[in-house]
N, C-alpha and C positions, 0 to 999 in steps of 0.2 A: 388514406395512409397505407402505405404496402408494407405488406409484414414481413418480416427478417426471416431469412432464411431457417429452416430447423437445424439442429444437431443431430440431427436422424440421418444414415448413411443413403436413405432412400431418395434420391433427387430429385423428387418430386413433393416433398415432407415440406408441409409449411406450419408441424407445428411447435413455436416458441417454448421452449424449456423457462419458464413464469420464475421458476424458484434461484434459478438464476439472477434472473434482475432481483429481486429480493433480496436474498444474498449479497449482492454488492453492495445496495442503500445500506443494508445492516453490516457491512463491512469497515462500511466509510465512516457510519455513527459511531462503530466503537472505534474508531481508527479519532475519533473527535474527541471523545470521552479520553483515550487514553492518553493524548495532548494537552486535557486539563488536567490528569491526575498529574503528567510529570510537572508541572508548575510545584507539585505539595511530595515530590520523595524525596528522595536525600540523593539521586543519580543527577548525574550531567546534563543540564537544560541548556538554553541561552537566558533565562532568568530562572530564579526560585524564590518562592513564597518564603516570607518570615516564619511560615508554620511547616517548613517543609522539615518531612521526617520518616520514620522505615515506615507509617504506619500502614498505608496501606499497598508497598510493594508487594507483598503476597499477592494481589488480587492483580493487580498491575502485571505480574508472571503468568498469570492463570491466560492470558493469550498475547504475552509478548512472541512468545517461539512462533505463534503461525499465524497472524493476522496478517504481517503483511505475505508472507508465504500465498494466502488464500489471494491477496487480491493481485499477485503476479499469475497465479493459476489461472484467473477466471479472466485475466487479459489475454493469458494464451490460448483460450478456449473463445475469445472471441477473434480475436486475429485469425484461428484458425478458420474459423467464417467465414471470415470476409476472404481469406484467400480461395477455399473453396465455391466461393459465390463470385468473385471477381478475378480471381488466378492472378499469377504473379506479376499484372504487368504495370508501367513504369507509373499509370494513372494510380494505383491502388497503394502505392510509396509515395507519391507525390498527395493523396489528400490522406494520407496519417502524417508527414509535415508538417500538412498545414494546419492539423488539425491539434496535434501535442506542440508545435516549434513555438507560436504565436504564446501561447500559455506560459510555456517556461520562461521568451523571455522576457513578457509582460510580469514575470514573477520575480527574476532576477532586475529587473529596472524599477520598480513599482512595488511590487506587493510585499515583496523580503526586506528593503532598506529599513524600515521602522522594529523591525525584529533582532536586524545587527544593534540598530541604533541604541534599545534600551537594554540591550547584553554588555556593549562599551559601558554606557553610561553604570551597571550595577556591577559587573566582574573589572571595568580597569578604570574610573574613576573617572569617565570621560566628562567634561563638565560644557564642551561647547553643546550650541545648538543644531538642530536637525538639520538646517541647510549647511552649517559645518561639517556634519560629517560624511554628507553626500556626497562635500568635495571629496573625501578624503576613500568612501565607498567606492565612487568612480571610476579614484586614482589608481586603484587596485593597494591601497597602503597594507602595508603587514608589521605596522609596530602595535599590533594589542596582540600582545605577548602575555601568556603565564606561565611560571616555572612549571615544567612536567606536563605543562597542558597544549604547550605550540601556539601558534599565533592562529590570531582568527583571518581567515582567507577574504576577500574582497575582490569583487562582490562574490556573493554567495546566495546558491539556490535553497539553504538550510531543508526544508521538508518536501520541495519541489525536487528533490535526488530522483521523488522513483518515475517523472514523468521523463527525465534526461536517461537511465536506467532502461524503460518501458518504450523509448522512443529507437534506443541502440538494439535493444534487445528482437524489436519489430524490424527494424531494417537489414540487421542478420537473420534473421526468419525469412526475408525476402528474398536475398539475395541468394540464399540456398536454396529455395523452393526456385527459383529460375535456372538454376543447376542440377536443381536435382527437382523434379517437378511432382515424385511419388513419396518426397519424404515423406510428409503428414504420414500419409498413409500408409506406409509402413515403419512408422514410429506408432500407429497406433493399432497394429499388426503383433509388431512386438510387445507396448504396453499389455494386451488382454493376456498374452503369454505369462508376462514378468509377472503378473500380478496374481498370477493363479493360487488360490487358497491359502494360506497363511500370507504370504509373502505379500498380499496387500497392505498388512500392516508393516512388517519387521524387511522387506528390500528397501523402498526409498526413503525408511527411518534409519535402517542400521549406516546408508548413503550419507545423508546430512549428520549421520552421528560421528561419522568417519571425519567428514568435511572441516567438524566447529573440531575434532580431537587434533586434526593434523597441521589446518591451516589458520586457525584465529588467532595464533599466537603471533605468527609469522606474519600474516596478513589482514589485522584487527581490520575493524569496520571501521570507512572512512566517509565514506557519499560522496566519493570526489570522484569518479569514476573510474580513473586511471589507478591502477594499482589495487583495485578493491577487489583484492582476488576471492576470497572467502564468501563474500555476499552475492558476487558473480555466480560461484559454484553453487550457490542454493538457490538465489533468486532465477538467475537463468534454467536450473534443473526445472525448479516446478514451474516457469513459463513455457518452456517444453512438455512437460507432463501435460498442462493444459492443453495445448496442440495436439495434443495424441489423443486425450481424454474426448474434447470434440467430435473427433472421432469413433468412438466405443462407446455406441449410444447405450450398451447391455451393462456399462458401470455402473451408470448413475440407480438404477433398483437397483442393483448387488451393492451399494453403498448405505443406498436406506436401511434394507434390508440387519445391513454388519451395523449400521450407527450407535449402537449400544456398546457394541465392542469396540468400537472406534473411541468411546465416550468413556469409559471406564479406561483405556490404554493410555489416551493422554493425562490427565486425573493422574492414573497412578504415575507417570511420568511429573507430572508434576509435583506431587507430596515428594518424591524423590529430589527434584531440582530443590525445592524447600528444609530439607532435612539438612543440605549446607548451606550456610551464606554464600551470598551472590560471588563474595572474593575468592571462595575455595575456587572456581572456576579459571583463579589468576593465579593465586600463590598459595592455593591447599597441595596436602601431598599428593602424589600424580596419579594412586587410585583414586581419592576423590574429585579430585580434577577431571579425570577422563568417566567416568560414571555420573558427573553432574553434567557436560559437556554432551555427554551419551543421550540422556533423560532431553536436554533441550532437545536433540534433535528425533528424537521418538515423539515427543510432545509435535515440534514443528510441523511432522505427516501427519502421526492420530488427529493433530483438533484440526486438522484442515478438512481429513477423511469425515471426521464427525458433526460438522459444519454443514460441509454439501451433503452430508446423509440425511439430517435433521431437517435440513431445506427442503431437498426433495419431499421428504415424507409432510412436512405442515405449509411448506410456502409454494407448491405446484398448479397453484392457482390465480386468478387475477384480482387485482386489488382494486379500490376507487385512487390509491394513491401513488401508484408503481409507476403510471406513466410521467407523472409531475416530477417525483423524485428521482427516477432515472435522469430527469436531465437534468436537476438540479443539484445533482451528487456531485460530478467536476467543478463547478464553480464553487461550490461550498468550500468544497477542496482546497483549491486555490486560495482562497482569505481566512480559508477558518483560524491557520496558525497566528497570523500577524493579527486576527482578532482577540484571540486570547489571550496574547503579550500584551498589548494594547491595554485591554479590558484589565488585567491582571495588573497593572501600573495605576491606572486610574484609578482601582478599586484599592490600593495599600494606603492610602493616607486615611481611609474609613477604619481602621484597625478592626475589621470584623472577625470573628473566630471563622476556624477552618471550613470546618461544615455551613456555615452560611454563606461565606463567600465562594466555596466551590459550587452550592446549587447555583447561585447566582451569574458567576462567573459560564457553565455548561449554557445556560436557560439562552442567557444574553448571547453568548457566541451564535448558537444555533439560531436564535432570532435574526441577528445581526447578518446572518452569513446566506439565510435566505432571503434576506432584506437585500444584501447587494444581487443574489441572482432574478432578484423579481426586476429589478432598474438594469439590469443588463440585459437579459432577455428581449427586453423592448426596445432594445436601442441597436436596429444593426449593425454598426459600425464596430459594437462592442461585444458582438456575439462571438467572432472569432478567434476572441482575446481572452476568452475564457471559456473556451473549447468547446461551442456549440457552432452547429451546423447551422445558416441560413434559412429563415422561417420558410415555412410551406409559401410557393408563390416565387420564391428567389429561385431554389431547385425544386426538383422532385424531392418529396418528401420518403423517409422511411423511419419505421423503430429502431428505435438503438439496439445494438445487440445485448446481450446479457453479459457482463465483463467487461464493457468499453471502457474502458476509462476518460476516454475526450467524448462523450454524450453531455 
């Protein structure tokens, strides 16, 4: 197996940043987890539990601001890899295609339809069957309408936004590094600059804090790509940040190092975002409006800062289980949503209280979700389609980077 290029600027460095991969599996788990909690809060799902309620949005906050934050980071921190290790050219655009297109839209055909399907059927009363509405998914129909809520779109990638997101965002990376072929590297020229002594924490928080005060009103979040200007400006920023970071192998210890500080700044960040309701955010008065708005986006950098600190410092090592789950993290991906809706429908006619049916509900998904990438892995017709590379023997083999997201 050849081993992936390092993140060390020394071109000769072959060795793997470990806590990386780490990081992402434990990205993607809590990225799973927080999929089943929104089944039981009282926010905007495509289904909700009969038990759903505030109780545990507190905790549900405690890494909404930067989870996905971190995992556009560590995608740009591997892109920048692979451009460094293969340069901009037309081969290195053409298998990131092949390797996110096939997924999204084996997602959008296949994996998403049953997640519209049982949202129809509990938010507009749908009562036909599932080959019904497939006609009607197909057709591109837009009569599931609610007052103040807009129609639901068809078809629809619902959780697959950030592969379509991740897939634009790489291809603008591309096309500018063949323009300009020293970006990276002097975006992470300037990153060690920007970030000198405080300003690590309070420039690209007080940035995102600008971002959610100025444009989320204007440009709320959609995942429809076109017009999602607000999530653009964050998501894109820290997949950028990631591309620089790759570069500044001297962050990752000066990260470790601050992670306490990083750990107490989002924390306090957060008791702040908690001290109003979620709504002051929308229709509190406009100091608390722009000071909860603030807190998100301070929170969004510190827990990302404090993530890859804490990584570094306990996950910079090799696992027995890092190389399994590194590629089994995408495909998980892919089905974990449409498992839990699923699971979550079948499990309501058991009228079980909240607490037993969420252990059960987390346990079974993750069973289930590794259950489909054990029977895909094996099958190679169907590896592509859930964004794995061709076994050893088809290509050359290599390790996934730390951040891919198509591993």
């Amino acid at each position: 197996m050849m081993t992936a290029p390092s993140f060390d600027a020394a071109p000769h460095a072959q060795q793997r940043l470990l806590f990386l991969d780490a990081l992402r599996i434990a990205a993607f788990g809590l990225l799973v987890l927080y999929h089943v909690g929104m089944y039981y809060v009282s926010w905007d799902w495509h289904v909700k539990s009969p038990h759903a309620s505030a109780a545990l949005e507190p905790w549900m906050r405690l890494s909404s601001p930067w989870r996905l934050s971190l995992l556009f980071l560590l995608s740009g921190v591997a892109t920048s890899v692979m451009l460094r290790r293969d340069g901009a050219s037309a081969p290195l655009l053409g298998a990131r295609l092949r390797r996110l297109g096939p997924p999204l839209l084996l997602g959008l055909a296949v994996v998403v339809p049953p997640q519209a399907y049982f949202e129809v059927q509990q938010r507009h009363g749908f009562t036909g069957g599932y080959f019904d509405f497939l006609q009607l998914y197909y057709s591109g129909y837009s009569g599931f309408c609610r007052a103040g809520a807009g129609c639901l779109v068809l078809p629809t990638w619902n959780h697959l936004w950030f592969v379509a997101y991740l897939l634009v965002y790489t291809a603008a990376l591309w096309v500018l590094v063949r323009v300009w072929p020293t970006a990276p590297d002097q975006a992470a020229a300037w990153l060690q600059r920007a970030l000198a002594g405080a300003r690590l924490w309070w420039g690209p928080a007080a940035l995102l804090a600008l971002a959610r005060v100025t444009l989320i009103d204007r440009y709320p979040p959609t995942h429809a790509l076109v017009g999602d200007l607000y999530l653009h400006t964050c998501y894109a920023g820290v997949f950028v940040a990631g591309v620089a970071m790759a570069r500044s192998p001297d962050l990752w210890p000066r990260l470790d190092t601050r992670r306490w500080i990083s750990l107490a700044l989002a924390l306090a960040a957060w008791l702040v975002m908690l001290a109003s309701p979620m709504t002051a955010e929308v229709v509190g008065p406009s100091t608390v409006r722009g000071l909860a708005r603030a807190a998100f986006g301070a929170m969004q950098w510190c827990g990302v800062l404090a993530a890859i600190g804490f990584a570094h410092r306990h996950w910079n090592r090799d696992f027995a289980w890092r190389r399994y789950l590194t590629d089994a993290v995408f495909p998980v991906y892919i089905v974990h949503q449409t498992i839990i809706i699923g699971l979550a429908m079948a499990l309501r006619p058991a009228a079980l209280g909240a607490g037993v049916e969420g252990v059960m509900l987390l346990a079974l998904t993750l069973a289930l979700s590794l259950a489909v990438y054990e029977c895909v892995r094996r099958v190679e017709l169907l590896r592509p389609w859930f964004g794995l590379a061709p076994r050893a023997g088809a290509l050359p083999a290599r390790n996934p980077l730390p951040g891919e997201v198509a591993r």
